[in-house]
C-alpha positions in Angstrom: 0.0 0.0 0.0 1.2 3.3 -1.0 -0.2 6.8 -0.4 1.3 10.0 -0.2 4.6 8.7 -0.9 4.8 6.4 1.8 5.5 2.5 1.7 3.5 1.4 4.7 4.5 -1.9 4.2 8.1 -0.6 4.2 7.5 0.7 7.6 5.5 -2.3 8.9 8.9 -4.3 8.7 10.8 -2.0 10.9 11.2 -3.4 14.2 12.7 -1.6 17.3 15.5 -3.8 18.6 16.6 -4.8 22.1 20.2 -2.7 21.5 17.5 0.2 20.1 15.7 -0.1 23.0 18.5 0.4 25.2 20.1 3.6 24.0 16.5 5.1 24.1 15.7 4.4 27.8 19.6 5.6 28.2 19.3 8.7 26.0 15.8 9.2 28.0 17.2 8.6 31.1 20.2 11.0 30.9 17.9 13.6 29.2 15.7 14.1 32.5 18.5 14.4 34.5 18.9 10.7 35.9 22.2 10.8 37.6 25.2 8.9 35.5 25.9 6.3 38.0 22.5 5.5 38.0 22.1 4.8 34.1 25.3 3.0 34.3 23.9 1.0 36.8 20.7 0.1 34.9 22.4 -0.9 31.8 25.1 -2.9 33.0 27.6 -0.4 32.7 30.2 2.4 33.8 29.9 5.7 33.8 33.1 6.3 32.0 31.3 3.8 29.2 28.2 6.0 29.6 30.1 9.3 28.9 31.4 8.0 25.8 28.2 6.7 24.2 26.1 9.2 25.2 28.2 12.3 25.7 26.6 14.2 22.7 23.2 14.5 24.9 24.9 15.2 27.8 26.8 18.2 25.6 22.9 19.4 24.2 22.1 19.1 27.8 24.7 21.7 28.9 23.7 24.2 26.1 19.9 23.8 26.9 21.1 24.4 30.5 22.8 27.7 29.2 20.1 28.9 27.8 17.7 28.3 30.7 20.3 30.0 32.9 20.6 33.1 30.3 17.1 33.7 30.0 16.7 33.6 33.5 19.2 36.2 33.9 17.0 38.2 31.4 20.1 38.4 28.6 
């Protein structure tokens, strides 16, 4: 089935894998603050590991953080 450009089928047959699943609960995790320690802990892990994989969140993290703390400064 086709419409509008999309191949629904085509998306049927994507399937969210365990590995998938487990940067998403991480990148989740880190995004609402959940201490490093404790994601390392869920997934098995350490938090130097943690730091590595997900470090570009942590870095869009501290320029969201920035921001907040700019605007709240009224600059």
């Amino acid at each position: 089935m086709r419409t509008n450009g999309t191949d629904y089928q085509e998306i049927r047959k994507k399937r969210i894998t365990p590995n998938g699943l487990r940067h998403t609960h991480a990148t989740i995790m880190i995004s609402k603050g959940v201490p490093l320690q404790t994601v390392a802990d869920r997934l098995g892990n350490t938090p130097e590991m943690i730091l590595r994989v997900y470090g570009h969140t942590l870095k869009e993290l501290e320029v969201e953080s920035v921001k907040i703390f700019n605007d709240a400064l009224n600059f």
